[in-house]
Each structure stands twice: as structure tokens, then as C-alpha cells.
N, C-alpha and C positions, 0 to 999 in steps of 0.2 A: 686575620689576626696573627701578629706575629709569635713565633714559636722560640721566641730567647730564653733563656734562663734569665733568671733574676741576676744574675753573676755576670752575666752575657753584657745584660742591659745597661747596670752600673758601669761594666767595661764600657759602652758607647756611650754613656753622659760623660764618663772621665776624658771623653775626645773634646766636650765644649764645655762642661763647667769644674771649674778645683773646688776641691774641699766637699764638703757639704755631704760625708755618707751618710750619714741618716736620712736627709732627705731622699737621696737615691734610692738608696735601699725601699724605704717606704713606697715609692712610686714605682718600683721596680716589680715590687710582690701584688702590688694594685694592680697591674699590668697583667705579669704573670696569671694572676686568679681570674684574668677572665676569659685568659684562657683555657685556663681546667675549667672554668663554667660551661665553655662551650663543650664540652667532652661528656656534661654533666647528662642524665635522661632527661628529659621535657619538662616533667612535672618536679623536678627536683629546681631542676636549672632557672624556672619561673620565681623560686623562694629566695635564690641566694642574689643579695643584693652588693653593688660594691661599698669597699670602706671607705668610703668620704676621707681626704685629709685636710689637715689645716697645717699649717706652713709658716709659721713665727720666726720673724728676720728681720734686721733694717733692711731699706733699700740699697739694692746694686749688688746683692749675695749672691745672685742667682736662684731666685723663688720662679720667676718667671720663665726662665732660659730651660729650667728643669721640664716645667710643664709642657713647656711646647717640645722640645728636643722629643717628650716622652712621644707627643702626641705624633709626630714626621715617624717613629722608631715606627709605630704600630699601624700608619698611614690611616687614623682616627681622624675624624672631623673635630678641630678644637678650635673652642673659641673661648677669649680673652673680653671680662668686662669688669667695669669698676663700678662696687659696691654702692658709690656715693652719686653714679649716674640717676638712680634711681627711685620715685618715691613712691607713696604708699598711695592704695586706690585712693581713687577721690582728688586728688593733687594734680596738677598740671608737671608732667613731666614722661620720664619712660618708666613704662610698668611691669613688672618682673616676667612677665610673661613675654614680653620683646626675647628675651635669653632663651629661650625654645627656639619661637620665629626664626632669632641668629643663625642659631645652631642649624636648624634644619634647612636654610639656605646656601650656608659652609657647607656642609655633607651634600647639597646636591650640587653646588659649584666644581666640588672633590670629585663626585663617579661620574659629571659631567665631562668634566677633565680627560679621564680616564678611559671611556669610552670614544672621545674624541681622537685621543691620540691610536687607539685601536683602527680604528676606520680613516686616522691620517692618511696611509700610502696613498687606497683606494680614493679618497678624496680628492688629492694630489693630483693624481690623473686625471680625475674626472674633469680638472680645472683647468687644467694645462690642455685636454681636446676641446676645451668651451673657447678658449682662447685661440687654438689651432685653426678651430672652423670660420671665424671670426676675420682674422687674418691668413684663410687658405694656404696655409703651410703647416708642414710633419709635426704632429703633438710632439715626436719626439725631440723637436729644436728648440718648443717651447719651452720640456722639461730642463733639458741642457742649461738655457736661460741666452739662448742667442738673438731673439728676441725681445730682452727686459728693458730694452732703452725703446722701444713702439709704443704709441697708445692705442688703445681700444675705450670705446664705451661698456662698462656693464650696469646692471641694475642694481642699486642697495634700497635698503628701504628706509625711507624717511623718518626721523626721528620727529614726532609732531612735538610742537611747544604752548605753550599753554598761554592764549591771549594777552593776562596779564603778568607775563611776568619780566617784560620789559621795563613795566611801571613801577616796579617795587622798590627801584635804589637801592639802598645799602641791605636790603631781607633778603637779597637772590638764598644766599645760603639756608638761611631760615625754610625757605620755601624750596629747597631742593630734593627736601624727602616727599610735600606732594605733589612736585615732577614729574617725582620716579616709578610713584603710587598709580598716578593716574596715567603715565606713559603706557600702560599696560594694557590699556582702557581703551584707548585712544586709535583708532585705525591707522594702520601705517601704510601710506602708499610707496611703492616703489617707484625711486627715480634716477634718471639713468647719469650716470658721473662719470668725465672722462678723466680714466690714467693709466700712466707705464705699466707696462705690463707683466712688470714687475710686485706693483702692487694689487694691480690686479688678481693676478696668481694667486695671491694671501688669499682678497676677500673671498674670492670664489670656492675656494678649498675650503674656507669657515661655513660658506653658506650649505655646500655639500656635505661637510660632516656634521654641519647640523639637519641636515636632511634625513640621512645616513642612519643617526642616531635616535636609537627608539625611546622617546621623553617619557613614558609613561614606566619604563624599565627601570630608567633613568630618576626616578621621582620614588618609585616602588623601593631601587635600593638607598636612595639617599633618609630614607624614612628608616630603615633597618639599621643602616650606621649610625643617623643621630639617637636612636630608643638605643642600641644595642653596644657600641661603640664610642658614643659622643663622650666628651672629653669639656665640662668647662670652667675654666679659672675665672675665680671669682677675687678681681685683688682690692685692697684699700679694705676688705671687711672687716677690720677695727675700728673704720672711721664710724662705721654704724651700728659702734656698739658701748652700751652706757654710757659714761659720761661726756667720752668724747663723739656723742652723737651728736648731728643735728638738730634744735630742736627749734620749733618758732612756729608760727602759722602758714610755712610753705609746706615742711617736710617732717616726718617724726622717723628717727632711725629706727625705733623697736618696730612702727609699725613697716618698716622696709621688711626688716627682719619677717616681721609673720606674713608678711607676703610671701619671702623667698621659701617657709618654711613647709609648704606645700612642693614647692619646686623641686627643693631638696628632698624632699621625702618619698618624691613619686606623686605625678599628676600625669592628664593626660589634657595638652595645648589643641589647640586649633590654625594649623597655619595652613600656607597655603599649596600644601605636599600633601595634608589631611592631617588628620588628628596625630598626635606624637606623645609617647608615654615615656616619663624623667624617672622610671622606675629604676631605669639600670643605667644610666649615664651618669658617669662620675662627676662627682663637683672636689675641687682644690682651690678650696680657702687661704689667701695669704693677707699677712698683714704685718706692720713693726710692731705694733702691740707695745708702744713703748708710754703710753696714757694710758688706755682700755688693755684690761686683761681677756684673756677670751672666755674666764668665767663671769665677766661682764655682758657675753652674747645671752638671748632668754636661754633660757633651761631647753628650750625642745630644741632649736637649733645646735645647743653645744653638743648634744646627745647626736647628730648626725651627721659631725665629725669626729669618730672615735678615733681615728689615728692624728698624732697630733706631733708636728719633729720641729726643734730649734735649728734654725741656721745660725751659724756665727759669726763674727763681724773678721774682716780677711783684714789679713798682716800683709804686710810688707814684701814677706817671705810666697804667699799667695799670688798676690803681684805680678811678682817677677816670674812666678809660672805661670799663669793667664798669660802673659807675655811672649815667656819659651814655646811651652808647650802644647795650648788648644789650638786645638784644629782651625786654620784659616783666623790666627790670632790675629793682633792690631799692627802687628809690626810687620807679617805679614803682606797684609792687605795694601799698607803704605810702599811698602818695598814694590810689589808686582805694580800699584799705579806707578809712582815714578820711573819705572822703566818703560811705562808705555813711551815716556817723553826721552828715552834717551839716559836715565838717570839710573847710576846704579849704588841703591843706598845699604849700607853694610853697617850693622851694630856694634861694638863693640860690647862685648860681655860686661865687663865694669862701666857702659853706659846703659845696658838694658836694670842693670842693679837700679841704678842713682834715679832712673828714671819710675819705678818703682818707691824707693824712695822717698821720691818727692808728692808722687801721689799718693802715698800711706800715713805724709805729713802733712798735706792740702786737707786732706778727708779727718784729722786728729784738731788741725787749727779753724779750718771751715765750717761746713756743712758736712755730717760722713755721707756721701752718696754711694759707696760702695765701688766696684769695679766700672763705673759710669764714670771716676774719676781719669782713667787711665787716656781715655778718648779726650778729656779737654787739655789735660797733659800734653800728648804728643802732638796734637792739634799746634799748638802752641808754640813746641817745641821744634817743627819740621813747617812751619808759617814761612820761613825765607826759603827755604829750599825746595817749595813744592810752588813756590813762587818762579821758580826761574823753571826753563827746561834744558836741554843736553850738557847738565853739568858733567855727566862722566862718571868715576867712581867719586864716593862722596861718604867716609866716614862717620860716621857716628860718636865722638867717645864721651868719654865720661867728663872731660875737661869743658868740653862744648856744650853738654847738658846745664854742667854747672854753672856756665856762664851763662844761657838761656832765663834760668828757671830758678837759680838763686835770688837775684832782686826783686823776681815779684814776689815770693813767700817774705822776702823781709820788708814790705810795703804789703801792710794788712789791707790795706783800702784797693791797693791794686789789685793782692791776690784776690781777694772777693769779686773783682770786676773780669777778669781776664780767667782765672781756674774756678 
């Protein structure tokens, strides 16, 4: 558990999201108190429960970038699901109890992770002498990699496939979760594949640190993070609440709702880690709430989300700091690719403004989608130049945006097809 201040923390979301301290802050002291929970004596620390938040915002504020950013900061298993995936027992669909399942598959994918890269070195070696012996030469030439261009046979073990799922046509997807189910089920024989010894190297390092790796350790702590730890965003859950719920003969929102309200409250699932208790895993409710109020959610669910922060809808002025100044921004991201190719793109400050800008006025004439605007913007606006390669230095200005990005905002039917 990380040990930040709540000051600390907000300072680390202010590196990916602008604006939005309320919500920081909120998520911040969520954080923090579970920490002092753990400081807490046993019998005490069993009573205190986290404060749920709900998270009111259009889309693109950063409701989502918050939750997860929180959840990397405290290296938590979190997991992200939508409200509306879900219906009530009885119903053909997914059933709120899957969001445990998730959870506790995240958290053991996480210490699995974790543990793996622990026993990397020793792994590494082990792979590189399977290969050594193989081709009777020094493990140590192996590790070098002076060998990577040789084949070797090793053994992987067979993925079995399920008789019929050749036959199925256009359902493969349909039927990919009971693939996955029954893949497990299913004897795996090992069989021998020949390759470079390059990638070889890989498998056999995977198959040793999962060797290496004690699964039952591995399974014990991933059970501790998701009860003690876990982390899950719940978004779209306005869609499933009063009026603008679902209603018809597939799915009923309210009764989604008393499904999840167990969940929320504290239950104890049955997956396949063992039984798992939602007693202390936090849940973060988001939603635009721009139809349903969230005194539209039933009564016992509103009651466990007691912390509850607006986001607000980002300016112009937001913009063009998402732009400057978060951490591995968009411009960025665009700059470091086009110099893979030889290209070296440079913004002018009165074009990172306009470009801003136009995105502030896409999202006012449009659809608001929030800072999701900025990505079809420059998409758009770097279309020919990410299209060539070793242009050389290649400015940015503001004259070139405007001739870009002007014409489609003034052709409604284009901008709607193109931003």
C-alpha cells in the first residue's frame, strides 16, 4: 500500500489529468484511509469500511483516467466495467457477480506478474543452459545471444480446440468464452515446435518462471488484494438508474441495481481463487447524469456512495494544458513517433492554442466528448505528414492548422463525419 499523502497523490494525478480537484482530492483521501486502516488493530480495522464514490461528469473529463491512474499509484488490482453490461438474475446476460470473478483474476494476473519478474534472472538462465545443452555449446554464448539466429526443437504444450468450433461461422466470438472455460478442462499434451533460438529463449524462460513460481502463494495473495485492495469502476451507472433505465422484457435497471447492491455492500463470491469478500473493496461510480439524477438510484444504493464530486466540463484553456503539460501528452506521443521515420515535428505555441481551439469548438458545435476530442483533432490535422516519412524539420503553426481544420468546422455535415 502506498504510503503518499493525499497532497502527494493529487500532485501525481496533476502529471495525467487537468483540472478536476475535487475529484482528486476525493480519491486521494479514499487512498490514503486505507492506509491508516491498515495501521488500524484487527478488530477495529475489520469495522471500517471504504467510502464508495460517485463521480458526476460528461464524458472525456477524466472520471476514468482518475480511477485507474489512482489504482497503477497504489499498484491495486482494478478493474473497469459498464453498468449497462449487466442484467438482473434470471435474464440472459452477465451477472453482477462476473465483477468479483474479474476482479480476482486482475489481482492474480497482478502478483502473478510480480512474482514472475522476481525469479526472471534465475529463469533466464535456466533457459539459456536448456538451449546450451541442446546445441552443446557455453550457456554463456547463449545468454550473449550469439546464437539467436540457430533452431532448436522445444516442447510447448498444446492449446486443445474444441471439435466444434470450426462449424460455428460467424459465433466463433460468441463461443470464445466457452473455449476459454473448457480450455482449462481439457488435457494439454505437449508438443515439440521448432524455432530460433531466439524465441525460444522466451518460451522456455516463461515455462521456468512458471515453474519457479509457487501458484498457491500466488492465488493466496491475489485473494488479499482483491478483498483488501481491489479497486472497481463501475461506469455508465446512470444508465441504470430511473428513468433512463432499461426497461422491457430482457432487462430491468432497478433490478440490476439490487443485484449490485449486495456487491456493494459487502458479500462474499465464489471464484475460482476461492471464496472472495466485497466487504473492503472500493467501488467508483461514474456517470453524465445528464437525464437520471443519482437520487434517481434506489435508496440503499445511493446510501453507499456517500462521497459524491462533480466534474466539469473543460475549456479551451484545459485543452491546451492537456496538450502542454501531462505527462507523455498527445503531441508528445505524435512528435517521438514521427521521428522514428526521420521526421522532426515542432509545434508552434500559437498552433498548439488554435488547435485547442478548435477542439473546444468541435465539442460546443458537435457531440461534447470531452478531451477524447483532442485525439480526432490532431489525428486529422497531422493525416499528411505522418503520411510521408523523412520529411526533416516540419513545423507546426497556427496558419497551417487553420487551413487544415477551418473548412471542416464550417461544413457541418463534414465536421460530424471527419471530428
Amino acid at each position: 500500500m502506498t504510503e503518499l499523502t493525499p497532497r502527494e497523490i493529487v500532485a501525481e494525478l496533476d502529471k495525467y489529468v487537468i483540472g478536476q480537484q475535487e475529484a482528486k482530492k476525493a480519491v486521494a483521501v479514499a487512498l490514503r484511509n486505507r492506509y491508516r486502516r491498515q495501521k488500524l488493530p484487527p478488530e477495529l480495522r475489520r469495522e471500517v469500511s471504504p467510502k464508495n464514490i460517485l463521480m458526476i461528469g460528461p464524458t472525456g473529463v477524466g472520471k476514468t483516467e482518475i480511477a485507474r491512474r489512482l489504482a497503477r499509484l497504489s499498484g491495486a488490482p482494478f478493474l473497469k466495467v459498464e453498468a449497462t453490461k449487466f442484467t438482473e438474475v434470471g435474464y440472459v446476460g452477465r451477472d453482477v457477480d462476473s465483477i468479483v470473478r474479474d476482479l480476482a483474476e486482475v489481482a492474480y494476473q497482478l502478483v502473478m506478474r510480480e512474482k514472475t519478474e522476481q525469479v526472471a534472472a534465475v529463469a533466464a538462465r535456466l533457459a539459456s543452459s536448456q538451449i546450451a545443452q541442446m546445441l552443446n555449446v557455453p550457456h554463456e554464448d547463449v545468454s550473449a545471444g550469439l546464437y539467436d539466429h540457430e533452431y532448436v526443437e522445444v516442447e510447448v504444450p498444446e492449446e486443445p480446440k474444441l471439435p466444434f468450433m470450426g462449424m460455428l461461422g460467424g459465433m466463433e466470438g460468441q463461443m470464445q468464452g466457452l473455449q476459454d472455460m473448457l480450455s482449462g478442462l481439457l488435457p494439454k499434451r505437449p508438443v515439440r515446435k521448432r524455432m530460433r533460438v531466439v524465441e525460444a529463449r522466451e518460451v522456455l524462460k516463461n515455462q521456468e518462471a512458471e515453474r519457479l513460481v509457487d501458484k498457491e502463494e500466488v492465488s493466496q495473495e491475489a485473494v488479499r488484494r482483491a478483498q483488501e485492495d481491489g479497486i472497481v469502476f463501475l461506469d455508465e451507472i446512470d444508465k441504470i438508474a430511473g428513468s433512463s433505465a432499461v426497461q422491457g422484457p430482457d432487462v430491468s435497471g432497478e433490478g440490476v441495481q439490487r443485484d449490485l447492491l449486495p456487491i456493494v455492500e459487502g458479500t462474499v463470491v465464489n471464484t475460482r481463487l476461492g471464496p472472495i469478500s466485497t466487504e473492503h473493496v472500493l467501488f467508483i461510480g461514474a456517470g453524465a447524469f445528464n437525464v437520471a439524477k443519482p437520487s434517481d438510484l434506489i435508496p440503499e444504493l445511493q446510501g453507499r456512495f456517500p462521497i459524491r464530486v462533480e466534474l466539469a466540463e473543460l475549456t479551451a484553456e484545459d485543452f491546451e494544458r492537456i496538450l502542454r503539460h501531462t505527462e507523455n501528452s498527445l503531441i508528445k506521443q505524435y512528435t517521438e513517433l514521427l521521428a522514428t521515420d526521420g521526421t522532426e515535428l515542432v509545434f508552434a505555441d500559437e498552433a498548439i492554442r488554435a488547435v485547442a481551439d478548435f477542439a473546444y469548438r468541435a465539442n460546443r458545435e458537435l457531440e461534447d466528448i470531452g478531451a477524447r476530442r483532442l485525439a480526432t483533432v490532431l489525428e486529422y490535422l497531422l493525416e499528411e505528414v505522418s503520411f510521408q516519412v523523412e520529411l526533416g524539420r516540419v513545423e507546426i503553426t497556427k496558419e497551417y492548422v487553420e487551413e487544415r481544420l477551418a473548412s471542416v468546422l464550417e461544413s457541418e455535415d463534414l465536421s460530424r463525419y471527419i471530428l
